[in-house]
C-alpha positions as CSV (number, residue, x, y, z in Angstrom):
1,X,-51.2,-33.3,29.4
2,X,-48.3,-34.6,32.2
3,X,-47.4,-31.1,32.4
4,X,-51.5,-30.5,33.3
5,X,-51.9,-33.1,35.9
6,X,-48.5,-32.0,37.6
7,X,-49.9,-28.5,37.6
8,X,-53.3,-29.7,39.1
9,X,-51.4,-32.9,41.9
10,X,-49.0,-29.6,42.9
11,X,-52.1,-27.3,43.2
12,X,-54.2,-30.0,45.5
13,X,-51.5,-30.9,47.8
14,X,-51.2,-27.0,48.3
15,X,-55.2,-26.7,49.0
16,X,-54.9,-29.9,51.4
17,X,-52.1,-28.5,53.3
18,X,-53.7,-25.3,54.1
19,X,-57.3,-26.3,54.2
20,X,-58.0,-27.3,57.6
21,X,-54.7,-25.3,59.0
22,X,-55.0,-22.6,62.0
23,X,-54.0,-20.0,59.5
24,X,-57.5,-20.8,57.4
25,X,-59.3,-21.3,60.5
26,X,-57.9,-17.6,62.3
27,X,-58.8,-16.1,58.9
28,X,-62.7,-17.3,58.8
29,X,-62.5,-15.5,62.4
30,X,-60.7,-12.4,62.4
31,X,-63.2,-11.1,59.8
32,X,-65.6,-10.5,62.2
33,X,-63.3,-9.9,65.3
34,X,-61.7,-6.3,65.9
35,X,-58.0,-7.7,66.1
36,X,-56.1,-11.1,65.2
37,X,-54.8,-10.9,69.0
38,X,-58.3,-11.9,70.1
39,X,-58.0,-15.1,68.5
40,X,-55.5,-17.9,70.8
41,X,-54.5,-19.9,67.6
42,X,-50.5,-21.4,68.0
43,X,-50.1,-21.6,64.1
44,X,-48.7,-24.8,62.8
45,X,-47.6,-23.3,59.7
46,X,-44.9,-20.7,59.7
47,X,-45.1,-17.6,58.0
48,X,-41.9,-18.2,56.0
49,X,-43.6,-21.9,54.8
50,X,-46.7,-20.1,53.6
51,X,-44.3,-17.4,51.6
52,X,-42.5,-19.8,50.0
53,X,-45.1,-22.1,49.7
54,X,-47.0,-19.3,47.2
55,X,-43.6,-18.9,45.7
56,X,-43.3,-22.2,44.2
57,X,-46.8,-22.2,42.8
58,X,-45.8,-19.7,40.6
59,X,-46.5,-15.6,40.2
60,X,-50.4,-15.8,40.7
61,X,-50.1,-17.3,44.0
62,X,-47.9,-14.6,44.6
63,X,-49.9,-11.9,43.7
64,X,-52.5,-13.6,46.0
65,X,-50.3,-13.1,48.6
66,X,-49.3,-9.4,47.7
67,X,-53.3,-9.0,48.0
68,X,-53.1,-10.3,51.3
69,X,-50.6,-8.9,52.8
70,X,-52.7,-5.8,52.5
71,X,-55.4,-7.5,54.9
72,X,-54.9,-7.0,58.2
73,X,-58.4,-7.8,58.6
74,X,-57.9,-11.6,57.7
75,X,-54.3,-12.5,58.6
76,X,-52.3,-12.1,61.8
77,X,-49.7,-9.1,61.8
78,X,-46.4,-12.0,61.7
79,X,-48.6,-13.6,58.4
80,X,-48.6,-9.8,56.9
81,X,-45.0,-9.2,57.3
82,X,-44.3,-11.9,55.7
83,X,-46.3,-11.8,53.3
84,X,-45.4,-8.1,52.5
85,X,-41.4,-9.4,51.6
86,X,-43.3,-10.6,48.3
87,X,-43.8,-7.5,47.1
88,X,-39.8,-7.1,46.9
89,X,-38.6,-10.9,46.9
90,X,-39.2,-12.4,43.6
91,X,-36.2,-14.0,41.4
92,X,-34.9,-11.6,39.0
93,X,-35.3,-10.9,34.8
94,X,-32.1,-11.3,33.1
95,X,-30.7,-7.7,32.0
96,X,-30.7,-9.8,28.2
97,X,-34.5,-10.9,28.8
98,X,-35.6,-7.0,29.5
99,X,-33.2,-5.7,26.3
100,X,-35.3,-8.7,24.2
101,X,-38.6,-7.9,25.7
102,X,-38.4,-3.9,25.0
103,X,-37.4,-4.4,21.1
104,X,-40.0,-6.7,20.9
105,X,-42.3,-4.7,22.1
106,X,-41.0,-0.8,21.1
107,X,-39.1,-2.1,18.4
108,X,-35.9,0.2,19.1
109,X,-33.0,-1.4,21.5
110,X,-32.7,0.3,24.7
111,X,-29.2,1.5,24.1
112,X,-31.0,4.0,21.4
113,X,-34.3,4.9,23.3
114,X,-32.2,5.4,27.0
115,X,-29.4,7.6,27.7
116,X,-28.9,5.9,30.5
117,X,-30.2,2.6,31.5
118,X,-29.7,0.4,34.7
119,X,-29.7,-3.3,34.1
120,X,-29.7,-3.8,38.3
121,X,-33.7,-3.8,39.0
122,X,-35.2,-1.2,41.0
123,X,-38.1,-3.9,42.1
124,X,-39.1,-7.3,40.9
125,X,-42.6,-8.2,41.6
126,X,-44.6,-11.2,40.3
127,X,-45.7,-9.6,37.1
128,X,-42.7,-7.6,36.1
129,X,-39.6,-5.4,37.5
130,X,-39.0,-2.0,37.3
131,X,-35.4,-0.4,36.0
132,X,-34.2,3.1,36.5
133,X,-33.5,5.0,33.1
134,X,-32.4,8.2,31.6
135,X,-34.1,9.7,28.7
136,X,-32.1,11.4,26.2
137,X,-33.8,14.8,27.1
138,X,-32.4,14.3,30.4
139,X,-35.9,13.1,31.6
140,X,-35.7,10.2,34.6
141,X,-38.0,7.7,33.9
142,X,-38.7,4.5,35.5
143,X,-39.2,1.1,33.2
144,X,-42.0,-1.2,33.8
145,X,-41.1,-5.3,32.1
146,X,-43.4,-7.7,32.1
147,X,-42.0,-11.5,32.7
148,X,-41.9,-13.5,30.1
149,X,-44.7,-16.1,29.8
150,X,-46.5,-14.6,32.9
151,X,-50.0,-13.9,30.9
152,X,-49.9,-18.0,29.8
153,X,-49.2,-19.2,33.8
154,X,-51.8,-16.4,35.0
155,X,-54.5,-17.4,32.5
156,X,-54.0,-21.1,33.3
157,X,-54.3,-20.5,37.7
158,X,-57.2,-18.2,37.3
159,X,-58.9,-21.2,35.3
160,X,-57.9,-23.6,37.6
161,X,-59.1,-21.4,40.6
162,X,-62.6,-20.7,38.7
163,X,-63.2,-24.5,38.2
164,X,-62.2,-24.9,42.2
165,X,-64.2,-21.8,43.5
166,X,-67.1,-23.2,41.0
167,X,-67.2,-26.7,42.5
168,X,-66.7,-25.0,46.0
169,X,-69.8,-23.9,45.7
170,X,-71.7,-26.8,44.4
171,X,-70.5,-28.5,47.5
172,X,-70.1,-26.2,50.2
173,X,-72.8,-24.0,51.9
174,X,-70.1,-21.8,53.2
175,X,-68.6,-21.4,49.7
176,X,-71.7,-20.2,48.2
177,X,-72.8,-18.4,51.0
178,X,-69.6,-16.2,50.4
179,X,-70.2,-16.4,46.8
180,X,-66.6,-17.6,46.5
181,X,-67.0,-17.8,42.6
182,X,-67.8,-14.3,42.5
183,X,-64.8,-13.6,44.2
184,X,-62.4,-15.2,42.1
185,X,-64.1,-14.1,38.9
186,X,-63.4,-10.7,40.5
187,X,-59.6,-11.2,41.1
188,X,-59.8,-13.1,37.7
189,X,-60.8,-9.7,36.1
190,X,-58.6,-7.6,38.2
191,X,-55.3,-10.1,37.6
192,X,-56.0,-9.8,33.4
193,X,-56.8,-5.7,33.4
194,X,-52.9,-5.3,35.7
195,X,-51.1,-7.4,32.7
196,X,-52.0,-5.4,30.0
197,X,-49.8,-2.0,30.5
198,X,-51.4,0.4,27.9
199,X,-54.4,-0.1,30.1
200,X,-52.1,1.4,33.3
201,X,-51.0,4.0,31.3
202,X,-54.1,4.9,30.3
203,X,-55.4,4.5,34.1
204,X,-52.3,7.1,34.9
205,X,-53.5,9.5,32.5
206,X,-56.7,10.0,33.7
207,X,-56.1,10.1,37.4
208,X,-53.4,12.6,36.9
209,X,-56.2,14.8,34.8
210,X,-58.7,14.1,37.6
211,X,-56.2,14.9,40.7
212,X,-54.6,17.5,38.8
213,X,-55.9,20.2,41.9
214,X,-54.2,18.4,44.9
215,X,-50.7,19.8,45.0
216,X,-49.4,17.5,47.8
217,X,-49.9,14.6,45.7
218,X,-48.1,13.5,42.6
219,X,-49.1,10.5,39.8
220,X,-46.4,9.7,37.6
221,X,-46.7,10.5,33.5
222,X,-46.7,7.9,30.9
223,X,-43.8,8.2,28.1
224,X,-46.4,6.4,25.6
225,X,-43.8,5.9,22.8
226,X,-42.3,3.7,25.0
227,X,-45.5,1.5,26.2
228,X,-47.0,-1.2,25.3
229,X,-49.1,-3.4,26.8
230,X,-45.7,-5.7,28.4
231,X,-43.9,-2.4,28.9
232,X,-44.7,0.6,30.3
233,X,-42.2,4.1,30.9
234,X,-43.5,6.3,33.5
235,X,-41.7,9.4,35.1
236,X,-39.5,8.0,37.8
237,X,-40.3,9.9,41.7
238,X,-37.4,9.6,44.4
239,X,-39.2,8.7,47.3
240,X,-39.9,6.4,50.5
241,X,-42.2,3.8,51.5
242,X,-44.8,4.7,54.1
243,X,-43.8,2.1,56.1
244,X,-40.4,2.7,56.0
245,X,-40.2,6.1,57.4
246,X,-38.3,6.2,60.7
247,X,-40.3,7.2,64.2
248,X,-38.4,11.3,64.0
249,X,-39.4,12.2,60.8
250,X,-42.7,11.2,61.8
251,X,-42.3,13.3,65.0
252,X,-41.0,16.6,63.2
253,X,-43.5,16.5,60.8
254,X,-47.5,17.5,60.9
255,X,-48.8,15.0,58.3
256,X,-52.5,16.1,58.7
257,X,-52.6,18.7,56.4
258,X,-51.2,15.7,53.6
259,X,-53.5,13.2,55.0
260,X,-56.8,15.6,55.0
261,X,-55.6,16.0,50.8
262,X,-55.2,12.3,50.4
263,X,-58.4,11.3,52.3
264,X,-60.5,14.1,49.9
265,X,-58.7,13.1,46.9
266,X,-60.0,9.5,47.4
267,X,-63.4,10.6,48.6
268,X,-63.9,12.5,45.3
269,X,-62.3,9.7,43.1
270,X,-64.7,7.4,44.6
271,X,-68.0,9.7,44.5
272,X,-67.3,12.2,41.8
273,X,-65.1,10.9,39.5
274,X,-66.0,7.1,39.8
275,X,-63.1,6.2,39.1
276,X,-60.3,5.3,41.7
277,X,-57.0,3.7,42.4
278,X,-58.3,0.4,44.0
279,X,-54.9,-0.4,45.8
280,X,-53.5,2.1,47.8
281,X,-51.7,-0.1,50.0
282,X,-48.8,1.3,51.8
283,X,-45.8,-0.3,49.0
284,X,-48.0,1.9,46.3
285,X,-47.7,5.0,48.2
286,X,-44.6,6.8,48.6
287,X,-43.5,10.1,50.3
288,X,-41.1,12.4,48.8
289,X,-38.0,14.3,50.5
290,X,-40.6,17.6,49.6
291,X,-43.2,15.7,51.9
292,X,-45.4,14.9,48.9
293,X,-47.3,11.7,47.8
294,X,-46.6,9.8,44.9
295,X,-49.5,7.4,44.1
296,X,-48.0,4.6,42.2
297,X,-49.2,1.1,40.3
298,X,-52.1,1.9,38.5
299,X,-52.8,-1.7,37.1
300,X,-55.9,-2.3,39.7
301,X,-58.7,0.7,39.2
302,X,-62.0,0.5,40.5
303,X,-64.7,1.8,38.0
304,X,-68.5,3.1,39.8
305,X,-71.4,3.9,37.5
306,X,-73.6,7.2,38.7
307,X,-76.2,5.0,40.3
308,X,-73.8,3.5,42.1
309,X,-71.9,6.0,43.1
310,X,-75.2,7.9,44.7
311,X,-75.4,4.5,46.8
312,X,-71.9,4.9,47.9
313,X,-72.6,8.3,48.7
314,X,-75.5,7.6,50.6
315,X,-73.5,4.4,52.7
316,X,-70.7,6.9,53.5
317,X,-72.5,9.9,55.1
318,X,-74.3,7.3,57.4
319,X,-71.0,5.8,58.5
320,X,-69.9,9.4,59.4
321,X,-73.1,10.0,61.0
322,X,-72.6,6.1,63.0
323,X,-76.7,6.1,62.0
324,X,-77.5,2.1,61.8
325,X,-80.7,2.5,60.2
326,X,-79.6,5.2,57.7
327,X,-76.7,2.9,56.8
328,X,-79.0,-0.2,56.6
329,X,-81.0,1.1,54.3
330,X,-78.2,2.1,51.9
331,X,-76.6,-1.1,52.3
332,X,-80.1,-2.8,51.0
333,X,-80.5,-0.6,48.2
334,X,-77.5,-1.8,46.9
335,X,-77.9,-5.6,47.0
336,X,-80.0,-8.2,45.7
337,X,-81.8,-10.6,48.3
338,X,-84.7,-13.0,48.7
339,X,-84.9,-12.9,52.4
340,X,-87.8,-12.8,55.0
341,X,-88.9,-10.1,57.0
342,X,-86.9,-12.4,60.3
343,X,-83.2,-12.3,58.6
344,X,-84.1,-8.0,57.5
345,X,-84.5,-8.1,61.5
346,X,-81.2,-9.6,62.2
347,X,-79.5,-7.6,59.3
348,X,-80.5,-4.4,60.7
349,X,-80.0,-5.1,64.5
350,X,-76.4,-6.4,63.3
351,X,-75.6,-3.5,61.4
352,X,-76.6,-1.0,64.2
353,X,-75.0,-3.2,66.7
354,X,-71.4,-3.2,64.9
355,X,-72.4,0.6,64.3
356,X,-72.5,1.1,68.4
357,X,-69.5,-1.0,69.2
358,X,-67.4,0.5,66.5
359,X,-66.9,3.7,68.7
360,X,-63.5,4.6,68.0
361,X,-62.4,7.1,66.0
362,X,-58.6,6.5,65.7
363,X,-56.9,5.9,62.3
364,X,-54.6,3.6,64.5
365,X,-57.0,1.1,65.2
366,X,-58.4,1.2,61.5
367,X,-61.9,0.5,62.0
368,X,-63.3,2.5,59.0
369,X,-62.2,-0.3,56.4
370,X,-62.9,-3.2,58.5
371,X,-66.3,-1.8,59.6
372,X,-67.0,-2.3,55.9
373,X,-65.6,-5.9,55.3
374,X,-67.5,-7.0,58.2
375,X,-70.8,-5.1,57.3
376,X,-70.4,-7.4,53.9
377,X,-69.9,-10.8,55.8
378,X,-73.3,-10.2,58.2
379,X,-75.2,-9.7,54.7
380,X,-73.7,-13.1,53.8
381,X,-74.6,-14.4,57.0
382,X,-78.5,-13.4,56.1
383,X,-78.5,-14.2,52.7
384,X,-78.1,-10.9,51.3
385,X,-76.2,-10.0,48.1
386,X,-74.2,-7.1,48.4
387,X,-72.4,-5.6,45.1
388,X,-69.1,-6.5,44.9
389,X,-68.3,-2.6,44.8
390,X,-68.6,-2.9,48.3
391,X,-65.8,-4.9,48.9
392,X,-63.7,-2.7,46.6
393,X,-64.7,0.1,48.8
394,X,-64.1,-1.8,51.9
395,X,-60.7,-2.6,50.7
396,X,-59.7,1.6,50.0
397,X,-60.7,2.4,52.8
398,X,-59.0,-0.4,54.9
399,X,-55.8,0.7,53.1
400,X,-56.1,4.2,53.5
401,X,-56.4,3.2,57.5
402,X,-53.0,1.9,57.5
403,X,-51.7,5.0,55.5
404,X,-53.1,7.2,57.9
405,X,-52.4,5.3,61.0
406,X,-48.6,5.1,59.5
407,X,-48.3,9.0,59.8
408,X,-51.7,10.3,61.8
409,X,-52.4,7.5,64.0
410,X,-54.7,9.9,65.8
411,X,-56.7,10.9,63.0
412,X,-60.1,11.0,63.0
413,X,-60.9,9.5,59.2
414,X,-65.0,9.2,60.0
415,X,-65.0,13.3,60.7
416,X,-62.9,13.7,57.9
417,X,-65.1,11.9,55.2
418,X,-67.6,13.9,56.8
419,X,-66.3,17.0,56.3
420,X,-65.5,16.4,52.6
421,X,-68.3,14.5,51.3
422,X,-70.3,18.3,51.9
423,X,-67.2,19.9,49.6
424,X,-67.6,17.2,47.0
425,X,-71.9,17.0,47.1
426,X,-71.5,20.3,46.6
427,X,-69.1,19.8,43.3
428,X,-71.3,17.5,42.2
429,X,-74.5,19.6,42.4
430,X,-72.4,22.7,40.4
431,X,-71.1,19.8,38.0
432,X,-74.9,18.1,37.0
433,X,-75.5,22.2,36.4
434,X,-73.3,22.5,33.6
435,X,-74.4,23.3,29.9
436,X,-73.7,19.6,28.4
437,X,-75.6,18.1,30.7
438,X,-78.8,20.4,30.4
439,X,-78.0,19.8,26.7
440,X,-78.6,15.9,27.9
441,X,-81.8,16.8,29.5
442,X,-83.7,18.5,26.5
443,X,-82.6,15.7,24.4
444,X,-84.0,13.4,26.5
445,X,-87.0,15.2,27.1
446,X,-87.4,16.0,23.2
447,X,-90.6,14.5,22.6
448,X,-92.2,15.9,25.8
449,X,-90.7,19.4,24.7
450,X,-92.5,18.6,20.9
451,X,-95.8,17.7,21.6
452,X,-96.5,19.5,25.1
453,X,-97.5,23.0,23.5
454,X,-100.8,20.8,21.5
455,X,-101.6,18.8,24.2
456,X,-101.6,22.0,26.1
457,X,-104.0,23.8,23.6
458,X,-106.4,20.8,23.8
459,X,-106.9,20.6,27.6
460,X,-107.3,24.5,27.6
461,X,-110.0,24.4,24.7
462,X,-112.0,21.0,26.2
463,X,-112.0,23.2,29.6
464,X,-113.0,26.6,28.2
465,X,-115.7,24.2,26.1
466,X,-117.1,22.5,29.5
467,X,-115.7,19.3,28.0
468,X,-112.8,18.5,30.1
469,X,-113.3,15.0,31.6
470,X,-110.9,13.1,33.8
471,X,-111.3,9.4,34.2
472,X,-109.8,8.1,37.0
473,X,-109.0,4.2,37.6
474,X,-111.1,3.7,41.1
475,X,-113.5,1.0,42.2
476,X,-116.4,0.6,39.8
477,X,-119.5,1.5,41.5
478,X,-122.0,0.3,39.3
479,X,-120.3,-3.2,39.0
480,X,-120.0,-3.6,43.4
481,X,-123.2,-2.2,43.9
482,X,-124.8,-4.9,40.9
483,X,-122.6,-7.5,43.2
484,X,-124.5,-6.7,46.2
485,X,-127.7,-6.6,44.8
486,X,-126.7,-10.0,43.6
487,X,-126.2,-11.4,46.7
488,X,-129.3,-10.0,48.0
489,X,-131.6,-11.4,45.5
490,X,-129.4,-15.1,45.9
491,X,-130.0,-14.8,49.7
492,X,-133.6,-13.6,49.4
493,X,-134.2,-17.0,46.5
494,X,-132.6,-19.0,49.1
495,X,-134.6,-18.2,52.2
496,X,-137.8,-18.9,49.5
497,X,-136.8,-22.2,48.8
498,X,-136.0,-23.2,52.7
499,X,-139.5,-21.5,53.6
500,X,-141.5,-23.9,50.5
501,X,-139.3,-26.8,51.6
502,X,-140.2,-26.3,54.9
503,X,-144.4,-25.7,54.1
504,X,-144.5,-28.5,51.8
505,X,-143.3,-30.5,55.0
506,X,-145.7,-29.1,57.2
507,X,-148.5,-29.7,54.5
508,X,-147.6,-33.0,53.7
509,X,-149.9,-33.6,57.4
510,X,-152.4,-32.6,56.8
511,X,-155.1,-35.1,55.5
512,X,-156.5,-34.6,52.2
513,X,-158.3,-36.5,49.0
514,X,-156.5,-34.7,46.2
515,X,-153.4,-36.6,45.9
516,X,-150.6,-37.1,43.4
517,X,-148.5,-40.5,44.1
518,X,-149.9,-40.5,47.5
519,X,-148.8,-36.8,48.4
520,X,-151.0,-33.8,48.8
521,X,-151.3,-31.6,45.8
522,X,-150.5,-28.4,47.7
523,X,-147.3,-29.8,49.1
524,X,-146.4,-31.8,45.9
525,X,-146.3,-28.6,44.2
526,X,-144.4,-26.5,46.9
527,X,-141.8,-29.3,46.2
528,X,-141.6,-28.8,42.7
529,X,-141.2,-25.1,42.5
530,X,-138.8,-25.5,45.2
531,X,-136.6,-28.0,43.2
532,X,-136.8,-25.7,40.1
533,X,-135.8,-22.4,42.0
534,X,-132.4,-24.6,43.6
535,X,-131.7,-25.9,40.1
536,X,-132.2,-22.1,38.7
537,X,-129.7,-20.8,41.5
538,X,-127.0,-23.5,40.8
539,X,-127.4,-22.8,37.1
540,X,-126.3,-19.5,37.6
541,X,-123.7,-19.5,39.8
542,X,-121.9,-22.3,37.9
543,X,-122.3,-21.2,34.4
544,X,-123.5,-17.1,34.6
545,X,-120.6,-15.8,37.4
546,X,-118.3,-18.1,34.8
547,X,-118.8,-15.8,31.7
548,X,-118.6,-12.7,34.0
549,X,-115.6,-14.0,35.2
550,X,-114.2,-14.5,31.5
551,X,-115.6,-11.1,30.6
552,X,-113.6,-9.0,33.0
């Protein structure tokens, strides 16, 4: 219980020290600006304080901070550098700890499943570190450990951020206008799918069986007798960081032809396949000495059902297009919203307004992904629900940007999706052609298929019989024009009983001996009638439209 409350004083303190700091405040701004440099914030925390701030919170604050070092749409460039040492600057696992964890988990020690294995650490990150290691086929693999304890202290944060983004929302209108619970039950599911290995593996399986065509690009294999779901062996690939590649190679070399593979490989994992590496930040991808790229991490996968992915379709060839109504539309069809006709208005001026003033085409100014993010926060700002696939999307894209803009930066990604999303509609119209999915089609249609051929012979006999009849559901004639006639006679009753009313009045004048209570006869009895015919009409309107009413 202490160790609780010490948990939760640490986390508020943390929450209170950024809250209401420039960094929080440039953030809220920068989504909807085109560059951090716009903004003429002197930040009083330092970059370094923030990284080891998220340090000493433990490894889910770190992987927070690897997520957001990826943003350049929400953090200054000085914020993302530093932020981008924690993908390499996390305390070490003892060479012991890893030789424990592996028999644990294979149940051989390493000295018999390796060759070769080195105890230094290739990389540490917040979930595990990785070790170079030989196979005794010869085969170089790399070795994936999980830390010990990390899945207790992950489940424990993403709890105590759920019951903080929950009460957020309760209490602030900017919280729920965000849906900031949706957003950490997002990174919540994300965060628990990346600590369970044989789910990566699996993940590395089946995008090396759906990439399998691109030659330029490579996906490491799974060793599966040695994973598990805290360790994971995976072919090792020699290779650089993107963003470590020095200013002549990037001279010498014509990346295009690479990029244009990358760019279509990602296009058809996100509207083919639907299925897709969801972090291709540049630390996951490397580039080989044989100018190849090696797609690596496969813990965070985004997953698109076919209705989706039709939607996604639909959003992308209107960004290519820059068509603000086109991609209006597609962004409502995928969202959920209550508003009024005035915030549809501001929804789709906004959209065709960021739409005109996004007019450049560069990778180097990575609009594409940003263009995205922000068409997500004017939905927010009209009380729109987008799916969170969006954001996913959003944050490929923005990540592919700073690939591209790392080795193209004058590549035109818009043309380019363009240009592939006609290759991959068209592999998608050959795919929905082949025989198990017209097998899916006549089972579906089974009962049509069955009873059509009788239904047919009916129809054809009734018409050959001059018995066909077809009753359509239209206005019934009989009952308006009974209505009218209604009316009429009511009207017609009416004027009756004003003209009697009106006689008897007139009557009442003139001087005569027949008398009943001291009135004429004549007029006496003009009264009556009168009364009877009102009490008649009121009878039926009260009582006889009632059952009519009940009888429809």
């Amino acid at each position: 219980m202490l160790e609780k409350l010490d948990y939760y004083a640490k986390f508020f303190a943390f929450i209170l020290k950024y809250y209401n700091s420039d960094v929080v405040r440039s953030t809220a701004d920068s989504a909807m600006s085109k560059s951090s440099e716009d903004q003429s914030y002197s930040f009083d925390k330092k970059p370094e304080e923030l990284v080891e701030d998220l340090k000493k919170m433990g490894p889910t604050f770190v992987k927070m901070g690897q997520l957001l070092s990826t943003r350049p749409d929400l953090l200054p460039q000085e914020y993302l550098k530093a932020l981008a040492n924690l993908q390499d600057d996390v305390e070490t696992i003892s060479y012991d700890e890893v030789a424990a964890i592996f028999e644990e988990e294979i149940g051989v020690r390493i000295s018999k499943a390796f060759k070769d294995f080195d105890p230094v650490p290739l990389a540490s990150a917040s979930i595990g570190q990785v070790h170079k290691a030989v196979l005794p086929s010869g085969r170089i693999v790399a070795v994936k450990i999980q830390r010990p304890g990390v899945r207790k202290n992950f489940t424990q944060d993403l709890e105590t951020l759920q019951k903080m983004a929950d009460l957020a929302v309760s209490y602030s209108k900017d919280a729920k206008k965000y849906a900031l619970d949706g957003i950490v039950e997002e990174l919540r599911f994300i965060l628990i799918n990346e600590l369970d290995y044989s789910k990566e593996a699996d993940n590395l399986i089946q995008l090396r069986h759906n990439l399998q065509k691109f030659d330029r690009l490579i996906i490491p294999a799974p060793v599966q007798e040695y994973s598990s779901s805290r360790v994971l062996t995976m072919d090792f690939i020699a290779g650089k960081k993107i963003t470590s590649l020095g200013n002549l190679r990037k001279l010498e070399t014509d990346f295009t032809p690479l990029v244009d593979e990358l760019v279509e490989a990602y296009m058809q994992q996100i509207v083919l396949d639907g299925f897709a590496h969801a972090d291709p930040h540049p630390g996951n991808i490397h580039l080989t000495d044989s100018d190849r790229m090696a797609i690596m991490d496969l813990g965070m996968v985004a997953k698109f059902s076919p209705q989706m992915m039709e939607k996604i379709t639909m959003l992308l060839v209107a960004m290519s297009k820059k068509d603000g109504d086109a991609l209006a539309d597609a962004l409502l069809d995928m969202s959920d919203y209550d508003s009024d006709d005035g915030a549809l208005k501001n929804f789709r001026k906004n959209i065709n307004r960021l739409v005109l003033e996004s007019t450049t085409t560069r990778a180097g100014d990575m609009e594409t992904g940003r263009i995205v993010l922000q068409m997500n926060r004017i939905a927010a700002d009209e009380g729109i629900k987008i799916a969170v696939e969006l954001n996913i999307l959003g944050k490929i894209l923005l990540n592919l940007d700073q690939i591209i803009a790392e080795l193209t930066p004058d590549y035109d990604l818009q043309k380019a999706i363009e240009r592939f999303m006609e290759k991959i509609m068209t592999k998608r119209m050959k795919r929905e052609l082949r025989p198990q999915d017209a097998y899916a089609f006549l089972l579906e249609n089974k009962k049509l298929v069955e009873n059509l051929p009788a239904r047919l012979n009916r129809i054809t006999e009734n018409l050959a019989n001059n018995e066909l009849e077809i009753r359509i559901q239209a206005l019934d004639e009989k009952r308006l024009t009974d209505g009218f006639q209604k009316i009429a006679n009511r009207i017609t009753v009416g004027l009756i009983i004003a003209a009697m009313i009106i006689g008897a009045a007139l009557l009442m004048r003139v001087p005569t001996s027949l008398t009943i209570f001291g009135y004429g006869i004549l007029p006496f009895a003009f009264f009556i009638i009168a009364i009877g015919l009102g009490l008649f009409l009121v009878y039926s309107i009260m009582f006889k439209d009632e059952n009519i009413q009940k009888n429809k």
